[in-house]
C-alpha positions as CSV (number, residue, x, y, z in Angstrom):
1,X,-23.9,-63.9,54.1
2,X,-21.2,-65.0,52.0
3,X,-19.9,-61.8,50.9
4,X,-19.6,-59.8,54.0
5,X,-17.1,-62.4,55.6
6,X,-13.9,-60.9,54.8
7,X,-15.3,-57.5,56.1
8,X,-16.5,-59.4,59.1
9,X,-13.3,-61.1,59.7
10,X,-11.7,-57.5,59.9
11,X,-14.0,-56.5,63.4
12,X,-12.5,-59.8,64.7
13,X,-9.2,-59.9,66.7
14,X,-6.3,-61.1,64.7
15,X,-3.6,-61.0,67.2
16,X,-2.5,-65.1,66.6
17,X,-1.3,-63.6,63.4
18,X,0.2,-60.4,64.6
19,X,2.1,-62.0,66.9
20,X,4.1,-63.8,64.3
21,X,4.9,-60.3,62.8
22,X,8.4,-58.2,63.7
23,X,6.9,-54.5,63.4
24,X,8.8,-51.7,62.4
25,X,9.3,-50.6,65.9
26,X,11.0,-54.0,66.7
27,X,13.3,-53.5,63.8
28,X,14.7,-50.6,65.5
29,X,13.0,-48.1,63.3
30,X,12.1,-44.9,64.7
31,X,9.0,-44.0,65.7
32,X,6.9,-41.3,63.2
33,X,6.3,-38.1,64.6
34,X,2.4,-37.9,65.9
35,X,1.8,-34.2,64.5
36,X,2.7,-33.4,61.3
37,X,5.3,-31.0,60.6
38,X,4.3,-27.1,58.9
39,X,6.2,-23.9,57.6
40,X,7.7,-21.8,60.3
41,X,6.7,-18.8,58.0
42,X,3.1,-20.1,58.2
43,X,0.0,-18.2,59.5
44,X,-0.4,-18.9,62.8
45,X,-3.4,-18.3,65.2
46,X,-3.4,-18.1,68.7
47,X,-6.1,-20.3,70.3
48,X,-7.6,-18.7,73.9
49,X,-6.4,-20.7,76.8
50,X,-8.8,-23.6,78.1
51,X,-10.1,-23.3,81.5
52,X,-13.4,-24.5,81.2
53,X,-15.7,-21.0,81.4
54,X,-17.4,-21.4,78.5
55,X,-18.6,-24.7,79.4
56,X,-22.6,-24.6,80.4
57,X,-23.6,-28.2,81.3
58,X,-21.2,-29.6,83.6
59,X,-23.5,-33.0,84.9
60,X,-21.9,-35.6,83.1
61,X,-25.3,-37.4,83.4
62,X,-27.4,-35.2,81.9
63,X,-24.9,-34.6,79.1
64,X,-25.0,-38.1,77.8
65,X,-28.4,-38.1,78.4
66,X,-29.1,-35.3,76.5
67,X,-26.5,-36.2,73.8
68,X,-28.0,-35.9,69.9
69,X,-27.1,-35.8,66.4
70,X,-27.7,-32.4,66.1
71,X,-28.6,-31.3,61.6
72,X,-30.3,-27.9,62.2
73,X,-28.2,-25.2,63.8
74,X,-28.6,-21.2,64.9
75,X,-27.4,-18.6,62.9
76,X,-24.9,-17.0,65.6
77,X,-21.4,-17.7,65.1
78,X,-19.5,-20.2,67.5
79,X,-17.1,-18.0,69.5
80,X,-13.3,-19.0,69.1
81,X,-13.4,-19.9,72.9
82,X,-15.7,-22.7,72.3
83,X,-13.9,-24.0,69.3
84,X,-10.5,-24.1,71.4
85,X,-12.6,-25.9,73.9
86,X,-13.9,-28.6,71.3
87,X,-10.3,-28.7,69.6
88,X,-8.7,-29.6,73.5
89,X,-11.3,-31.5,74.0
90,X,-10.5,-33.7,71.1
91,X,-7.0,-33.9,70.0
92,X,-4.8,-32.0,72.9
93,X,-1.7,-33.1,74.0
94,X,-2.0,-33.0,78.0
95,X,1.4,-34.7,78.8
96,X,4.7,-36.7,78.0
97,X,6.4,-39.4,79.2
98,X,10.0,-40.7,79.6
99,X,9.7,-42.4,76.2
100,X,8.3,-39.3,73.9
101,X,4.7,-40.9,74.4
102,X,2.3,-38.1,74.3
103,X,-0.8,-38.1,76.2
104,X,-4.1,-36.5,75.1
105,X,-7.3,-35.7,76.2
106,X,-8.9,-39.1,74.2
107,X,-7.7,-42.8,74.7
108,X,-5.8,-43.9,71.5
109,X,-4.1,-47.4,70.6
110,X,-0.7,-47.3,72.0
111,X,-0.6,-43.6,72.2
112,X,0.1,-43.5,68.3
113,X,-2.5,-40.7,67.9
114,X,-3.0,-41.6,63.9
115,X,-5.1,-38.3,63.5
116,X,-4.7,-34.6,62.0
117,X,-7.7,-32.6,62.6
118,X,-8.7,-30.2,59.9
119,X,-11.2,-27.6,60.3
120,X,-13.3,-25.7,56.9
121,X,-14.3,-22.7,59.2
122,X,-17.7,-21.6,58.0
123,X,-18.9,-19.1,61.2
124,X,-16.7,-18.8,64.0
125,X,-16.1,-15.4,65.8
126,X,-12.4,-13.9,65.5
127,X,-11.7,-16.4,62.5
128,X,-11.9,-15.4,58.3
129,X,-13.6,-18.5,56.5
130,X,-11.3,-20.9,55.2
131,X,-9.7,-24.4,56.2
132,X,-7.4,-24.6,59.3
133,X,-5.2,-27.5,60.8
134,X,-5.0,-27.8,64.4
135,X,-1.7,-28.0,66.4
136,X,-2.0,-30.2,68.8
137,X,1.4,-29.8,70.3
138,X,1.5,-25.7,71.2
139,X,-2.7,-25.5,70.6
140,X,-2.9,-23.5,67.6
141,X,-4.0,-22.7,64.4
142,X,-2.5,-23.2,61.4
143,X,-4.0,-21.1,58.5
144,X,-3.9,-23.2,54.7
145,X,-6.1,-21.4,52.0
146,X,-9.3,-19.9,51.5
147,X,-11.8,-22.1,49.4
148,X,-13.7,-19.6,46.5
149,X,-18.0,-20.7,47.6
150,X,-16.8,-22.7,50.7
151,X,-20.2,-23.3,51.4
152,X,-21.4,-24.7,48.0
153,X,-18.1,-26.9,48.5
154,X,-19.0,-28.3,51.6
155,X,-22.4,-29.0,50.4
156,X,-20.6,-30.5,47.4
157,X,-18.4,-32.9,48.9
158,X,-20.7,-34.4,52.0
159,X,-22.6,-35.7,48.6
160,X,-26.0,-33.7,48.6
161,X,-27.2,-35.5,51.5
162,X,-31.1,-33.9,51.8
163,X,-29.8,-32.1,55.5
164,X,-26.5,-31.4,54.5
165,X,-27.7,-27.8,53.0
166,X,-28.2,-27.0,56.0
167,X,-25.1,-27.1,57.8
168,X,-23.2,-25.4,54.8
169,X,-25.8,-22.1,55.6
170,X,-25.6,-22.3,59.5
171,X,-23.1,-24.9,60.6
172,X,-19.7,-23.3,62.5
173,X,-17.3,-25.4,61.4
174,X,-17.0,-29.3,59.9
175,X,-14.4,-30.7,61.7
176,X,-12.2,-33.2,59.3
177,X,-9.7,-35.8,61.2
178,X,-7.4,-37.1,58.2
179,X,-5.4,-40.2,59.2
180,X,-1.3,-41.2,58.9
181,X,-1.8,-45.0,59.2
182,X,1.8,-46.2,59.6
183,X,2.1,-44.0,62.7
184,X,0.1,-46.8,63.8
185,X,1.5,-49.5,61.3
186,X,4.7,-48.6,62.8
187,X,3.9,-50.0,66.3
188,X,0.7,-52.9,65.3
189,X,1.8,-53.7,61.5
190,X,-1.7,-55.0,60.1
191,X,-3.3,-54.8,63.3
192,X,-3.5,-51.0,62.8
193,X,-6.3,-50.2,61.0
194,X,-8.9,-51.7,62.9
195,X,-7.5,-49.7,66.2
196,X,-7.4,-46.5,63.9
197,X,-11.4,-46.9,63.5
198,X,-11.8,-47.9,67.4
199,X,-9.8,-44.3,68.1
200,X,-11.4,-42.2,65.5
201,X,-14.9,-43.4,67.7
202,X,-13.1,-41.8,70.8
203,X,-12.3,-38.7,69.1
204,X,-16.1,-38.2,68.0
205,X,-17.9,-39.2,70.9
206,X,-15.6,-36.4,73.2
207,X,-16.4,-34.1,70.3
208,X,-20.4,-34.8,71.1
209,X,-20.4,-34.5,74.5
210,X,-18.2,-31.5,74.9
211,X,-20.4,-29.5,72.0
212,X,-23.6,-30.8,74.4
213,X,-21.6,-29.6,77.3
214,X,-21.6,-25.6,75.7
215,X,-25.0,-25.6,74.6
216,X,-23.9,-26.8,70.6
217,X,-24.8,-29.7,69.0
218,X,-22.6,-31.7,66.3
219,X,-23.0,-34.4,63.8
220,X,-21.0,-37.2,62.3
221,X,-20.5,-37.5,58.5
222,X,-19.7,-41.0,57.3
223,X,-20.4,-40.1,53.8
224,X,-18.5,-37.8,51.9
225,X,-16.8,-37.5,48.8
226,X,-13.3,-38.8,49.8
227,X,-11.1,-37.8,46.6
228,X,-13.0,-33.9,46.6
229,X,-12.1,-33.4,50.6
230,X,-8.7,-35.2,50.6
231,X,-8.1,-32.6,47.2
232,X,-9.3,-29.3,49.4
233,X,-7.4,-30.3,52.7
234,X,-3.8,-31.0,50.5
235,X,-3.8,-34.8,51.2
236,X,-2.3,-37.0,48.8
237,X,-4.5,-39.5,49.4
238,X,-2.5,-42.9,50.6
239,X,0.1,-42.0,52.7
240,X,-2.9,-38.7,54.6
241,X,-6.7,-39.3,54.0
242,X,-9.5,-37.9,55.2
243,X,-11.3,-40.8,57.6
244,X,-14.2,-38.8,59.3
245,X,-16.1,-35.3,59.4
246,X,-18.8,-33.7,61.8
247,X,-20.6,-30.8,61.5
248,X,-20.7,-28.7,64.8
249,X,-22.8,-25.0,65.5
250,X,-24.9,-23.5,67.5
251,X,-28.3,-25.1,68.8
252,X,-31.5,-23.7,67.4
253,X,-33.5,-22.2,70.3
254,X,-37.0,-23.8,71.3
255,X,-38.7,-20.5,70.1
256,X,-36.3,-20.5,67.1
257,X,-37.8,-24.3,65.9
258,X,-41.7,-23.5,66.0
């Protein structure tokens, strides 16, 4: 129909047009830095070392298989192992090459890596509630503020959907990826935002399988109120915004269910 073309004409490939374009990174113009810089003085926390223990399932088959939305989650806490697991698993920087390009553990446009990931810790063993940022570049935590009813405001700003309760009262943690867009406008000038959705979809699906891959279960949050979360995390809203959230905790045992 009529009015969905323009947002239909955005899934389509516009490279003719980019083409024509001299992006910033033609011009000579250095290229952002892909993590986001913090006070030295900061809280820090020290993430346990990956080395794949904590992982249960390790059949790649039956953990796509398996793979669900997971809304109803155990009341025992996630254990910081399995959240430094998840937080490798889906922003970790895994290499560099000769140019500065980092490499991490999910495919991104151009290795740009557009994302910050955010974390409102609700239930996690070793951690006081609160909202964290990760560090992708020395894996670590970096402690911003409490949040006075953290649960009420998570229920709050995910927009009273009816299982949203829920995950504020047994949820671990809602991951929260904000997005820098010119880190990617720098390199594909309007081409960028479409490749910034395409990578965010990377970032949650390795966040899926690897909570399937521990016994946990996660789901995605498309809606959410984007001025309350962009408010909590610091972001001023244009230049860092919040793009997508998932819940993630512990699966409800078989027994647990009935």
């Amino acid at each position: 129909m009529a009015r969905y073309e323009e947002q239909r004409n955005f899934l389509k490939s516009d490279f003719k047009t980019f083409s024509a374009i001299e992006t910033d990174k033609q011009k000579g113009i250095p290229q952002p830095p892909n993590v986001k810089a913090y006070d030295a003085d900061a809280e820090i926390v020290d993430l346990p070392a990956v080395d794949g223990g904590v992982v249960k399932k390790e059949n790649i088959y039956e953990i796509i298989k398996e793979r669900r939305s997971v809304r109803h989650y155990a009341k025992n806490a996630l254990t910081i192992d399995e959240l430094s697991y998840l937080l490798w698993s889906t922003q970790a920087i895994t290499g560099t090459n000769r140019s500065g390009i980092t490499f991490r553990t999910v495919p991104c446009s151009g290795g740009t890596h557009s994302f910050e990931t955010y974390l409102f810790i609700l239930n996690v063993d070793g951690l006081k509630k609160g909202v964290y940022r990760y560090l992708a570049d020395c894996h670590k935590l970096l402690y911003l503020s409490e949040v006075n009813d953290i649960d009420e405001q998570v229920d709050k700003m995910t927009l009273d959907q009816p299982f949203v309760p829920n995950f504020a009262k047994r949820a671990s943690v809602i991951f929260s990826w904000s997005c820098i867009p010119y880190r990617s406008e720098w390199k594909y000038d309007i081409t960028a935002h479409k490749k910034i959705l395409i990578d965010i979809g990377a970032v949650m699906e390795n966040l899926y399988l690897t909570s399937e891959s521990i016994d946990a279960g996660t789901c995605a949050l498309g809606i959410y109120d984007q001025d309350m979360v962009d408010e909590l995390l610091h972001l001023d809203g244009d230049d860092e915004f919040t793009i997508f959230l998932a819940a993630v905790g512990k699966k409800v045992e078989k027994k647990e269910r009935s």
